[in-house]
PAZAPA-4460 file (N, C-alpha, C; in steps of 0.05 Angstrom, whole numbers, plus 32768, in hexadecimal, padded with zeros to 4 digits):
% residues 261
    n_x    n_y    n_z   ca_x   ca_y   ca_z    c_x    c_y    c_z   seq   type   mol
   7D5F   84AD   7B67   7D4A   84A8   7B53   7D50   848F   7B44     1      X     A
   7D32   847B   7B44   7D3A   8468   7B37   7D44   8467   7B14     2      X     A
   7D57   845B   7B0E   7D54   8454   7AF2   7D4E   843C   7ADD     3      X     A
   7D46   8429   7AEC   7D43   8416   7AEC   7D20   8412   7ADD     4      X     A
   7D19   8403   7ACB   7CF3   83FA   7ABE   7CEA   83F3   7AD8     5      X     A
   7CD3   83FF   7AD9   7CBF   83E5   7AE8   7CBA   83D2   7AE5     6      X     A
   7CBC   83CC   7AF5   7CA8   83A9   7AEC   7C8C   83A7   7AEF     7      X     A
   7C7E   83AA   7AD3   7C63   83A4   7AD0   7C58   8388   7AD1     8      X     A
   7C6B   8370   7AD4   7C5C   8360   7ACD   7C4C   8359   7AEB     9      X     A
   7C4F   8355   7B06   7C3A   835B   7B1B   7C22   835F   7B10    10      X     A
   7C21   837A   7B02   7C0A   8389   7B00   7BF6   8373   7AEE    11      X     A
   7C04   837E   7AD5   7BF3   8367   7AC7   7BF2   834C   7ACB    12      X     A
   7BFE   833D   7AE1   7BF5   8322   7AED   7BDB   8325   7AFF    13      X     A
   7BD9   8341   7AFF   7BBB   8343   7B19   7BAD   8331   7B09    14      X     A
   7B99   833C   7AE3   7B8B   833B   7AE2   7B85   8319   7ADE    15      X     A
   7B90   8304   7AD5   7B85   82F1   7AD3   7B84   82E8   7AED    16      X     A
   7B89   82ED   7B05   7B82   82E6   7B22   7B66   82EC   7B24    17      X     A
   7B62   8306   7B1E   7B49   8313   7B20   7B35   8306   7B1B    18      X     A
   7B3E   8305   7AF5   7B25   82F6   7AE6   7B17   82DE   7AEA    19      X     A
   7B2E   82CF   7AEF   7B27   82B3   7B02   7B1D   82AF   7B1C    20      X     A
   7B1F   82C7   7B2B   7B03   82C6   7B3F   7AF2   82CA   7B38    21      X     A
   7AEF   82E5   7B2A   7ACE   82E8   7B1F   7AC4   82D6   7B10    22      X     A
   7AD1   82C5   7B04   7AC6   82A4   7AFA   7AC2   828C   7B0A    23      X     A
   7AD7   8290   7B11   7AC8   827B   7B2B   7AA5   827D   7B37    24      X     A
   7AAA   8299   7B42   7A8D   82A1   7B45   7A7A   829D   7B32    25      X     A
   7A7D   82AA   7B1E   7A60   82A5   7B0B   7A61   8288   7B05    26      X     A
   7A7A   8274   7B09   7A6E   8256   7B01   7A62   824A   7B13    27      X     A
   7A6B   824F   7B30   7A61   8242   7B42   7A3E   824A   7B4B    28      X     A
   7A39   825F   7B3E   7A1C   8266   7B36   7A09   8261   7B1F    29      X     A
   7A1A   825C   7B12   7A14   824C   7AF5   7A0A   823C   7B04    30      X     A
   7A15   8229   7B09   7A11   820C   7B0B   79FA   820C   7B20    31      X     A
   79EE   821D   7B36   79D8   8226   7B3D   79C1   822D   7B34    32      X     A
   79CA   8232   7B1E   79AD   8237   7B01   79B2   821E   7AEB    33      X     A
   79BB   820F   7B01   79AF   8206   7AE0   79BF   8204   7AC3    34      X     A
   79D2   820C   7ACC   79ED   8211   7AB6   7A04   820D   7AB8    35      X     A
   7A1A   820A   7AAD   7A30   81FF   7AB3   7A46   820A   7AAF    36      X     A
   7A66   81FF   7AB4   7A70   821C   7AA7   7A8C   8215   7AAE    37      X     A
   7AAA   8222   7AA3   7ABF   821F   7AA1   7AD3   8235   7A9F    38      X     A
   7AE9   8234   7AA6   7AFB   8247   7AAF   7B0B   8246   7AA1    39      X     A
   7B1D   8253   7A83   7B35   8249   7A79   7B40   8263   7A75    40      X     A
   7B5B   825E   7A85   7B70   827E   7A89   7B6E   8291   7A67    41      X     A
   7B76   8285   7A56   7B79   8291   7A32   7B6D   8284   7A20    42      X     A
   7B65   8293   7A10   7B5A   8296   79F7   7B6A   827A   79E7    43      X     A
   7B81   8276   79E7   7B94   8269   79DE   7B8B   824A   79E4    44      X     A
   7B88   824D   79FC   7B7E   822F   7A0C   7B69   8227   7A04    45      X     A
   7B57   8240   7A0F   7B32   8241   7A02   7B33   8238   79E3    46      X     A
   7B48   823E   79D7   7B33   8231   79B5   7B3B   8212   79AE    47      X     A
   7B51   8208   79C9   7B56   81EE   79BD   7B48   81E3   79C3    48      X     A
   7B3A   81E2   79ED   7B29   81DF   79F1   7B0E   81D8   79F2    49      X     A
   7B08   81E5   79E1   7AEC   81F0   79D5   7AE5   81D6   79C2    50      X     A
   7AF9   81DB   79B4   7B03   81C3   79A0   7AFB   81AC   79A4    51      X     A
   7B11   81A2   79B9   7B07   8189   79C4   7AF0   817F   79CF    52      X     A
   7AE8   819A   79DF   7AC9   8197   79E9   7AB0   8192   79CB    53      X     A
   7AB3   819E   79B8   7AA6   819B   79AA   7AA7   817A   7995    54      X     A
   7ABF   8171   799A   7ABF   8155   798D   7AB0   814F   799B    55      X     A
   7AB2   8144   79BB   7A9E   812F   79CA   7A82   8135   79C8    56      X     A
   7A7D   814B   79CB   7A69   815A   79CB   7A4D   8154   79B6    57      X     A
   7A58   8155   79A3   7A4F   8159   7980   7A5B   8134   796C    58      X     A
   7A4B   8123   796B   7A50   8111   7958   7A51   811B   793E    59      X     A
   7A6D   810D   7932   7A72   8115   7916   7A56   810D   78FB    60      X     A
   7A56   812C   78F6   7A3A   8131   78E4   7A23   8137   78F3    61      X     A
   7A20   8143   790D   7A17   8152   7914   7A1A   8168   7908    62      X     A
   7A08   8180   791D   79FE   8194   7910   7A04   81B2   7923    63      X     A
   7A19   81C4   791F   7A1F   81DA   792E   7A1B   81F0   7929    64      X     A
   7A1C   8205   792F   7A0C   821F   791F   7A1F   822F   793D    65      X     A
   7A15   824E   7932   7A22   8261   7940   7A16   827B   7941    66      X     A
   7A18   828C   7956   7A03   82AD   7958   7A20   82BE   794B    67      X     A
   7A20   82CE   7947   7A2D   82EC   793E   7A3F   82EC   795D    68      X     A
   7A5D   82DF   795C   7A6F   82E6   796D   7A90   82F4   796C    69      X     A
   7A91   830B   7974   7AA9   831C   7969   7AC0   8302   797E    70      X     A
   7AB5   82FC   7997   7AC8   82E4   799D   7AD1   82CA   798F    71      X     A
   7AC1   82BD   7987   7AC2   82A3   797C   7AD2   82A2   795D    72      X     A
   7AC6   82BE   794F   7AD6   82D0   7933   7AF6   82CB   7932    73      X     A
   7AF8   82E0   7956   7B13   82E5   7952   7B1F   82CF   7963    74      X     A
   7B16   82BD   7970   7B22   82A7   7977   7B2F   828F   7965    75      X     A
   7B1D   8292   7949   7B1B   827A   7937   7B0C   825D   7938    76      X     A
   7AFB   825E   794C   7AF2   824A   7954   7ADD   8244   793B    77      X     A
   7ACF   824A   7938   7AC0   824E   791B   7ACA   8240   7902    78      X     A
   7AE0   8251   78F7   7AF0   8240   78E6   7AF3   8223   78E8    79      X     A
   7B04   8224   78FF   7B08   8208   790C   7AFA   81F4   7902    80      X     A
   7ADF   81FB   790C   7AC7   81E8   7909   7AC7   81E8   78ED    81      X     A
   7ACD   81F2   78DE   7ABF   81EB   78BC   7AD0   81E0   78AA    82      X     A
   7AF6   81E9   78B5   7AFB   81DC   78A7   7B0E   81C4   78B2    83      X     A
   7AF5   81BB   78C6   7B00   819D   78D0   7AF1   818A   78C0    84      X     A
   7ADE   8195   78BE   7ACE   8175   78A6   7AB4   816D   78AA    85      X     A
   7AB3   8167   78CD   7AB2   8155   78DC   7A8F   8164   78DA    86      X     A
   7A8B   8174   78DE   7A67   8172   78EB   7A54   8185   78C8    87      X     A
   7A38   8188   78D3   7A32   819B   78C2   7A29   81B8   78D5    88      X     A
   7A3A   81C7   78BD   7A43   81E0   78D3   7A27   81F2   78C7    89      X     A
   7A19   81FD   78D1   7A08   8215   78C6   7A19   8232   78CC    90      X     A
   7A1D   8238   78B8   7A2B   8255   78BF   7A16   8269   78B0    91      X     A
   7A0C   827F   78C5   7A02   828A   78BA   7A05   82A9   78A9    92      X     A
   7A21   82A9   78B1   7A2C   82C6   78A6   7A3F   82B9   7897    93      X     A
   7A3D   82A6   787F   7A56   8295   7872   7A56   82A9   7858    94      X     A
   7A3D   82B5   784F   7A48   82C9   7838   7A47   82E5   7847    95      X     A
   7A4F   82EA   785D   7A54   8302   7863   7A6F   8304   786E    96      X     A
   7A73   82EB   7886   7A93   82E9   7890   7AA8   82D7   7888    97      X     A
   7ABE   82DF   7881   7AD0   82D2   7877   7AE3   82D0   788F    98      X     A
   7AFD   82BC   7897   7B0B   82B9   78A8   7B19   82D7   78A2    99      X     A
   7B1D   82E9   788D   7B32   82FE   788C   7B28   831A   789D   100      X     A
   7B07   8314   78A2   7AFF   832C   78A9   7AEA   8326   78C4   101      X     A
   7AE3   833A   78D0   7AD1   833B   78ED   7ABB   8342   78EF   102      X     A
   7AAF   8350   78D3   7A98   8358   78D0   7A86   8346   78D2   103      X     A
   7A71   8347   78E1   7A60   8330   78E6   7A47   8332   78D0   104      X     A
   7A3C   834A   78CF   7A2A   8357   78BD   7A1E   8370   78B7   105      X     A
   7A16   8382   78AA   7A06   8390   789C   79EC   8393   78A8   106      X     A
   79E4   8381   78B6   79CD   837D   78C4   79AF   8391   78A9   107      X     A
   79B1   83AE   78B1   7998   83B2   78A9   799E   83C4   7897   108      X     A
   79BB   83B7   787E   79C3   83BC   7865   79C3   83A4   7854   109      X     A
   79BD   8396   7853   79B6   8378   784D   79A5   837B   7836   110      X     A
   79A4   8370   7825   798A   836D   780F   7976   835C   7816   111      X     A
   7966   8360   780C   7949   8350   7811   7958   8333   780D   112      X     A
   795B   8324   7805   7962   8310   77FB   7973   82FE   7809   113      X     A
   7991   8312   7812   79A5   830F   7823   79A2   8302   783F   114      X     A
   798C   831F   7847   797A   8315   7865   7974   830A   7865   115      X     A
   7961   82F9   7853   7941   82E3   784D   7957   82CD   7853   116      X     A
   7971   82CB   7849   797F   82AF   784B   7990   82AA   785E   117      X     A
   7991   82BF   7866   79A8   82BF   7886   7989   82BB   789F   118      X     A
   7978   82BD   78A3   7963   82BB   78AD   795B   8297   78B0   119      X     A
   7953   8298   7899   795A   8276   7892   796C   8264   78A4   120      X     A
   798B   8268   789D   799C   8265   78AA   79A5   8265   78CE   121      X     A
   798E   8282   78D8   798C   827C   78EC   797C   8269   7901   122      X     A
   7963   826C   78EA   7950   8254   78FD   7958   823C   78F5   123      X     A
   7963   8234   78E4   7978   8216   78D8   7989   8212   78F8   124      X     A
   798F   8225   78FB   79A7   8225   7913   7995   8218   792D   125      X     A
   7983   8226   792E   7972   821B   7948   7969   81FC   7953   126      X     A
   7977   81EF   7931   7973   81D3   7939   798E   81C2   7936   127      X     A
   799C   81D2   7942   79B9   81C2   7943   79C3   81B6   795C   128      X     A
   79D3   81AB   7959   79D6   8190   7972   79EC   81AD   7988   129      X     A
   79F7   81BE   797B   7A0A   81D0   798F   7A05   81EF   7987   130      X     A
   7A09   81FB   798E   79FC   8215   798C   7A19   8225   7993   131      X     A
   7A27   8233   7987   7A3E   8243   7992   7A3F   826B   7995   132      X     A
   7A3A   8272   79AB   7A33   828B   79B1   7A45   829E   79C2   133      X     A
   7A46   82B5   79C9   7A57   82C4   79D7   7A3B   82CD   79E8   134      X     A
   7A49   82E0   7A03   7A38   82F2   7A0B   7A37   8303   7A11   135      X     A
   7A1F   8319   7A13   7A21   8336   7A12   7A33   833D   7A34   136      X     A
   7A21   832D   7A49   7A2E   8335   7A62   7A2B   831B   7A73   137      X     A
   7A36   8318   7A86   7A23   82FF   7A99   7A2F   8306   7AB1   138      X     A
   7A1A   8306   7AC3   7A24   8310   7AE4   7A2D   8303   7AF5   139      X     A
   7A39   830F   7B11   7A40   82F4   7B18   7A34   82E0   7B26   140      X     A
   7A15   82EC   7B23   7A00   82D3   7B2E   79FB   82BC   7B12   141      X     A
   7A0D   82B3   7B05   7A08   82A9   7AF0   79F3   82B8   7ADD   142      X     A
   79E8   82C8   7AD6   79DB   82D2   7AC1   79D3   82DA   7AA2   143      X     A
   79D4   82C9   7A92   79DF   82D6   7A79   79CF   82EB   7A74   144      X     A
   79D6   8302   7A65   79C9   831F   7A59   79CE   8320   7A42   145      X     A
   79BF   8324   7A27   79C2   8327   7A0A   79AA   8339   79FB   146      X     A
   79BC   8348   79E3   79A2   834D   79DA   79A6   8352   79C0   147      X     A
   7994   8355   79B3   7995   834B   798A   7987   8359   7978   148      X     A
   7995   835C   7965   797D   836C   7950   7969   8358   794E   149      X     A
   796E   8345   793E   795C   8335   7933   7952   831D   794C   150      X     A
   7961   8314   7963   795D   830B   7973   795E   82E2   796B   151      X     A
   796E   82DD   7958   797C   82C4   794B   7988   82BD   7961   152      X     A
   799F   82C9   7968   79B3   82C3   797F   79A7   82BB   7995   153      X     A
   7990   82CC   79A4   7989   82C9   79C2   7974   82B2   79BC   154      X     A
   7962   82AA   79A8   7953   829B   79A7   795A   8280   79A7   155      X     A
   7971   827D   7999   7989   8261   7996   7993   825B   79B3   156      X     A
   799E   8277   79CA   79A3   8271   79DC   7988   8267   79F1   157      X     A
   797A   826E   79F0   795A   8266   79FF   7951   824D   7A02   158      X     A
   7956   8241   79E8   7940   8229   79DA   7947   8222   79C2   159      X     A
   794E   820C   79BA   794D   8203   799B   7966   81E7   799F   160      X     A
   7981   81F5   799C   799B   81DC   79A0   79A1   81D0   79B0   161      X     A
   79A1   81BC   79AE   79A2   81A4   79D0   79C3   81B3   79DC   162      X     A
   79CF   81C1   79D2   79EA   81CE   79E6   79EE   81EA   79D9   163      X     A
   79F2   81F2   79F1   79FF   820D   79EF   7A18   8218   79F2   164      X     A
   7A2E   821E   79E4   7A40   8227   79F4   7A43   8243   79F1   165      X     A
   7A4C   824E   79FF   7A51   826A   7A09   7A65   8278   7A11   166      X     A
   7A6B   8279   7A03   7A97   8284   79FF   7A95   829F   7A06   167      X     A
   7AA5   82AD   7A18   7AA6   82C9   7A22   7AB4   82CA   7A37   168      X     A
   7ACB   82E4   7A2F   7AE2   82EA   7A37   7AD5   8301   7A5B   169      X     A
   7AEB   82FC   7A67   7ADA   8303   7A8B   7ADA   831D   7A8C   170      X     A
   7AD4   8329   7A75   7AD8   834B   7A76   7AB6   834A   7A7C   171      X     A
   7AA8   8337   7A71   7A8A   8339   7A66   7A80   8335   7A88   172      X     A
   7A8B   832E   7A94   7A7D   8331   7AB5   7A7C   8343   7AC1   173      X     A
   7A5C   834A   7AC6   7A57   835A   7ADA   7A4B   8351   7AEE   174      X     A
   7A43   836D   7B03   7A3F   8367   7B23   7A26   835E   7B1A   175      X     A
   7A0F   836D   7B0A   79EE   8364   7B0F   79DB   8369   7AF9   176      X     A
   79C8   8369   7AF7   79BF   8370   7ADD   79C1   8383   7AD6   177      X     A
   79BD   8397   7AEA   79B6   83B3   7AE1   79D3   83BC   7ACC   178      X     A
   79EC   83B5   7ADD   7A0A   83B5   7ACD   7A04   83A8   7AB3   179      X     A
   79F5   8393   7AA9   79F2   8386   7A9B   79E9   8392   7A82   180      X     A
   79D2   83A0   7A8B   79BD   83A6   7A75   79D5   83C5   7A6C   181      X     A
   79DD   83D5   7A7F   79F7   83E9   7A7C   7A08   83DF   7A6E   182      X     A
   7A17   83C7   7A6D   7A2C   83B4   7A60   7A27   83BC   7A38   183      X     A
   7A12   83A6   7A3B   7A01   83AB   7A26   79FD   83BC   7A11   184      X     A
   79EF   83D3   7A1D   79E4   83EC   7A0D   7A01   83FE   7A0D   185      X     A
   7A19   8400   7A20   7A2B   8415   7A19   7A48   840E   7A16   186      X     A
   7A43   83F4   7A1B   7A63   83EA   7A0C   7A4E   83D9   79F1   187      X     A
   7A4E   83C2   79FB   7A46   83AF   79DA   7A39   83BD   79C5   188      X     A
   7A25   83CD   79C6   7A0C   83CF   79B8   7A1E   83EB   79A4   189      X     A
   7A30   83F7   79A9   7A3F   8416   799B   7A54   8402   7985   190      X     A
   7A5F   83F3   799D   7A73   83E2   798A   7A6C   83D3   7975   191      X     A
   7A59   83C0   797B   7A4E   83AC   7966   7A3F   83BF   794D   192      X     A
   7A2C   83CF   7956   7A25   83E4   7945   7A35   83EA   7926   193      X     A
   7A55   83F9   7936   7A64   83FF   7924   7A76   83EF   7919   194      X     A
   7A79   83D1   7925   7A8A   83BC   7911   7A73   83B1   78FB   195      X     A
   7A5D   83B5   7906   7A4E   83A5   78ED   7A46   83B5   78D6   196      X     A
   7A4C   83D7   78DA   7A40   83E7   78CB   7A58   83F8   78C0   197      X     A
   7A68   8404   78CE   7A80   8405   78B9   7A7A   842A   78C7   198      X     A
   7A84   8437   78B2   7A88   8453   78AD   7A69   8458   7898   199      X     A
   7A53   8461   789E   7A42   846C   7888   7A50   8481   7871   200      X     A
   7A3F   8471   7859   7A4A   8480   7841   7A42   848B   7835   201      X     A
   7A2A   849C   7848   7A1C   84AE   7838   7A0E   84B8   7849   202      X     A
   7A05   84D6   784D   79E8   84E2   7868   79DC   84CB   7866   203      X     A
   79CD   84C7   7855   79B5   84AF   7850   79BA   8498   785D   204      X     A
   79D1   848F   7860   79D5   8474   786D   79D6   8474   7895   205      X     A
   79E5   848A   7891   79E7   8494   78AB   79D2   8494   78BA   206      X     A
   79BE   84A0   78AB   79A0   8497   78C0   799B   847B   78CA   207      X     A
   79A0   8463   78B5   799C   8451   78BE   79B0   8449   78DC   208      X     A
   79C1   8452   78E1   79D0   8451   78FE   79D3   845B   7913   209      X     A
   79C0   844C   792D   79B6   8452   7942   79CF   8462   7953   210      X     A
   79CD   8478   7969   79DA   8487   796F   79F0   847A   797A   211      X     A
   79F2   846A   7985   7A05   8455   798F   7A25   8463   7986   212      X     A
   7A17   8451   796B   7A33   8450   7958   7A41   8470   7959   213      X     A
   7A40   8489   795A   7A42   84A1   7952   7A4C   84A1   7976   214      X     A
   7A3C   8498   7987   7A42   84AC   799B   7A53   849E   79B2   215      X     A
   7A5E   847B   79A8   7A64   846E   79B4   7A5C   8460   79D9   216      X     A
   7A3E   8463   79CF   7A37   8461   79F1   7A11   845F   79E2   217      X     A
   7A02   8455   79F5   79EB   8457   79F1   79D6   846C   79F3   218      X     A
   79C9   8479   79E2   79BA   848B   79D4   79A7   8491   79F0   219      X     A
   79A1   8477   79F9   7991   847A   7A11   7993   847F   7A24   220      X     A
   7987   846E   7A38   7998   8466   7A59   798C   8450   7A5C   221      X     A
   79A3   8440   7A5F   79A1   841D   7A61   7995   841C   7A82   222      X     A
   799F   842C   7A90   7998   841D   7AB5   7977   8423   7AB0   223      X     A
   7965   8433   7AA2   794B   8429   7AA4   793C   8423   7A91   224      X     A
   794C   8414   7A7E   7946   8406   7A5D   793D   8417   7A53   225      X     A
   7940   8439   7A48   793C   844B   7A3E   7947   8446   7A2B   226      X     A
   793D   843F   7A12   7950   843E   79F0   7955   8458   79E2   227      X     A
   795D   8451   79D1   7960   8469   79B3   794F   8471   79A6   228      X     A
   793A   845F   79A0   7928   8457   799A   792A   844F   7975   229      X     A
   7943   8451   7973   794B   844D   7957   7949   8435   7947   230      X     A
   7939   842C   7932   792E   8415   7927   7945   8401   7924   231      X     A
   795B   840A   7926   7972   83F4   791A   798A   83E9   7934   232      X     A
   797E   83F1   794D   7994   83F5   7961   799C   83D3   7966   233      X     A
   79AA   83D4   7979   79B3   83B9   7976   79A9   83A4   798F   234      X     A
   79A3   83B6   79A0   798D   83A3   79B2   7975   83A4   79BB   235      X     A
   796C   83AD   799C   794B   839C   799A   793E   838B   79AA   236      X     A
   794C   837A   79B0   7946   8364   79C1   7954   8353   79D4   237      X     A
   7950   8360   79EE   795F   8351   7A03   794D   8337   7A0C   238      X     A
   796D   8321   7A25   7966   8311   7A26   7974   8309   7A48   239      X     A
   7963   82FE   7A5B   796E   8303   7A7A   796C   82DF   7A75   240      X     A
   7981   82CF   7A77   7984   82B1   7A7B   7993   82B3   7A9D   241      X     A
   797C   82AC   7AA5   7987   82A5   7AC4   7980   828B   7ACD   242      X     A
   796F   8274   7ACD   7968   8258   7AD2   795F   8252   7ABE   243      X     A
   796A   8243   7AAB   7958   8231   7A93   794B   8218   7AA4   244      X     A
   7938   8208   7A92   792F   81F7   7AA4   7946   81DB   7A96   245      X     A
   7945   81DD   7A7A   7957   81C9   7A7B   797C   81C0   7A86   246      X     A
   7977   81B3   7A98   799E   81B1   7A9F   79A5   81B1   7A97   247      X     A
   79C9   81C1   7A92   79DC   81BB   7A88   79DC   81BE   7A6D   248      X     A
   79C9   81D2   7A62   79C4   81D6   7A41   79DA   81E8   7A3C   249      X     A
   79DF   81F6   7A49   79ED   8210   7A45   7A06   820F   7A5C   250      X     A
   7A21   8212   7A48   7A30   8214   7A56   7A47   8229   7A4A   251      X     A
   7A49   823B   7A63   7A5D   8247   7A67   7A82   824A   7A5C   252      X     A
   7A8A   8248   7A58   7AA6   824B   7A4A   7AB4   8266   7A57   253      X     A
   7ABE   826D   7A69   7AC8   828C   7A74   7AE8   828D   7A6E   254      X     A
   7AEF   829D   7A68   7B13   82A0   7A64   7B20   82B2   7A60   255      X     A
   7B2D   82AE   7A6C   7B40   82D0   7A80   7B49   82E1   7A75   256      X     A
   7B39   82E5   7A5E   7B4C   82FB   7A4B   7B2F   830C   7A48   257      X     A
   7B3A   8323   7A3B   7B20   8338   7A33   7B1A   833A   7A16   258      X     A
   7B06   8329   7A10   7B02   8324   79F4   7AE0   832E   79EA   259      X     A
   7AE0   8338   79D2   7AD1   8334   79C3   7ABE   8355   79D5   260      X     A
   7AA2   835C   79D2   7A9F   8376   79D7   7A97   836C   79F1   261      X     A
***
């Protein structure tokens, strides 16, 4: 009998082999729609990266803005940008997120007021020279899949900023839509739910939170867009980006780690 450790590291060398095929794939289909796209092994790499991509990218005093990303958050890329100097950043969760915390928002605990100005903020965003976003899923026919309460995020990604980028870790790839719209409603949509809403602190509040959150999986059934039907759920509004007409607006960022929901 042996006595001797295993050696795990084999094992865990599969997955960035892996990841990096299934990227290869969705770029080399990207770039078949219409879209464009990049391969970087870590997160580590990805935010210096990003970085640099965004100097050439963006002339100093331009104008960048950003959707609700638990990647980009916990990457730091965000920060980065604001307190380099260099552009004008629209942040639209700047009195809600601080670098110490992940909470993106309250969404439909917000005061009248709160919302009215983060709203603002978002269509401000729509006219910025770079646009910085994550995504819900993307297949490996190149596909992006998203979906939004308020639908800020997917509308920015559609139409509005002459660039898009699109940062998302290769966990977010699936085989096809149908995986997609599944992706979506029973991983993202339970999780995001409950980072933006916390623990309810009262019966009363509790109503306001769609079954998701409670049951960790979707209320519905995503394979035939069956909802919750719950006023506050989190994908209100989906979004299928498969050929934009403009080239090269939207580009891809993929990297081999499993980030963000």
């Amino acid at each position: 009998m042996t006595t001797t450790e295993p050696d795990l590291a084999k094992w865990y060398g599969i997955r960035p082999w892996y990841y990096e095929k299934l990227a290869n794939q969705v770029i080399e289909n990207l770039r078949k729609n219409n879209m464009d796209g990049m391969y970087i092994p870590t997160a580590k790499e990805a935010r210096t990266k990003i970085f640099e991509m965004i100097e050439k990218e963006v002339p100093e005093g331009g104008v960048i803005s950003w959707g609700g990303s638990v990647t980009l958050i916990n990457m730091g890329i965000l920060f980065d940008l604001q307190k380099a100097g260099k552009w004008t950043c629209i942040n639209p969760f700047e009195d809600i997120v601080t670098p110490e915390e992940i909470h993106v928002a309250r969404h439909w605990m917000l005061t009248e007021g709160a919302l009215d100005k983060t709203i603002k903020k978002w269509r401000a965003g729509l006219h910025a020279d770079l646009y910085l976003t994550s995504t819900n899923a993307i297949t490996l026919k190149g596909t992006l899949v998203n979906s939004d309460g308020y639908g800020n995020r997917i509308a920015a990604m559609m139409f509005g900023p002459k660039k898009v980028f699109v940062v998302a870790g290769c966990n977010k790839i699936v085989r096809d839509i149908d995986d997609a719209f599944v992706r979506v409603r029973n991983v993202v949509a339970p999780q995001l739910v409950r980072m933006m809403g916390g623990e309810p602190k009262s019966k009363e509040e509790e109503e306001w939170y769609p079954p998701c959150s409670r049951l960790a999986r979707c209320g519905g059934e995503p394979k035939i867009l069956r909802n919750c039907g719950h006023k506050n759920r989190a994908c209100g509004m989906t979004t299928i980006i498969d050929q934009p007409h403009i080239p090269d607006r939207i580009f891809v960022i993929l990297i081999g780690e499993a980030l963000g929901f």
